[in-house]
C-alpha positions in Angstrom: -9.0 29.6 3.3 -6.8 30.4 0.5 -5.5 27.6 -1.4 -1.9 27.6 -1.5 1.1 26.4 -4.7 4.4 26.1 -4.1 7.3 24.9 -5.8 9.8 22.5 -3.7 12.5 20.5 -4.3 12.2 16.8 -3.3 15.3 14.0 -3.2 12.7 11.5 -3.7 9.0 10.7 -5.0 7.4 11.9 -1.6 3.9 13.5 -0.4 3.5 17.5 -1.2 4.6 19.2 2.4 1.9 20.2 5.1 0.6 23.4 4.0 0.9 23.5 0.5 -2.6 22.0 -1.1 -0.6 22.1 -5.3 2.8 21.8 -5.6 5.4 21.7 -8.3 8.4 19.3 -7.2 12.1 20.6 -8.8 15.1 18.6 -8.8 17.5 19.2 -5.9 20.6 21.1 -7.2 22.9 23.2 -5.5 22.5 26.2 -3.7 23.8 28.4 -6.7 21.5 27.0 -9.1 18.4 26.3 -7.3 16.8 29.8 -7.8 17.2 29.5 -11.8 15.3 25.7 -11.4 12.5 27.6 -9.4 12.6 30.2 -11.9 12.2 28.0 -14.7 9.5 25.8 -13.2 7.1 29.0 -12.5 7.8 30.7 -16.0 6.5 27.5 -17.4 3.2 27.5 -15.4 2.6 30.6 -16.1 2.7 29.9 -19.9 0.4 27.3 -19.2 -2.0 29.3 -17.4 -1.8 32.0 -20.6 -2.6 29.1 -23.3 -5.5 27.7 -20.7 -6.7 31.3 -20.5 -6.5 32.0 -24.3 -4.1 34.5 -23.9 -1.3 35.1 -26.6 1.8 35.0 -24.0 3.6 36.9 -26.8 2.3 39.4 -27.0 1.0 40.9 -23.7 -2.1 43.8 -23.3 -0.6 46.4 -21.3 2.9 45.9 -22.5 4.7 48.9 -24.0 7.5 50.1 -25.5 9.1 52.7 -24.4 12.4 54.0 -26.2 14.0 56.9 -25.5 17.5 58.9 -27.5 
């Protein structure tokens, strides 16, 4: 009952596969590369989710600095 997202690549313009209800088509590259392209498309929706959210992506709530000498 969950809904499901996933990112795919497609050669051409076709349907979303079976079981994903959202998806987020990449461009088919090479083997080497495609984990970069998947990489890229996800970091972008999830700035996207931030700005629809109202969340400043810079500048995360729970995110510290921690330095040490």
């Amino acid at each position: 009952r969950a809904t499901v997202l996933g990112v795919y690549e497609s050669i051409d313009e076709r349907e979303i596969p079976e079981p994903i209800d959202f998806g987020i088509s990449v461009p088919n590259t090479s083997k080497e590369l495609q984990p970069i392209i998947m990489i890229i498309a996800v970091q972008l929706l999830a700035l996207e989710i931030a700005r629809v959210k109202g969340i400043d992506p810079d500048s995360p709530k729970f995110l510290t600095k921690v330095s040490g000498i």
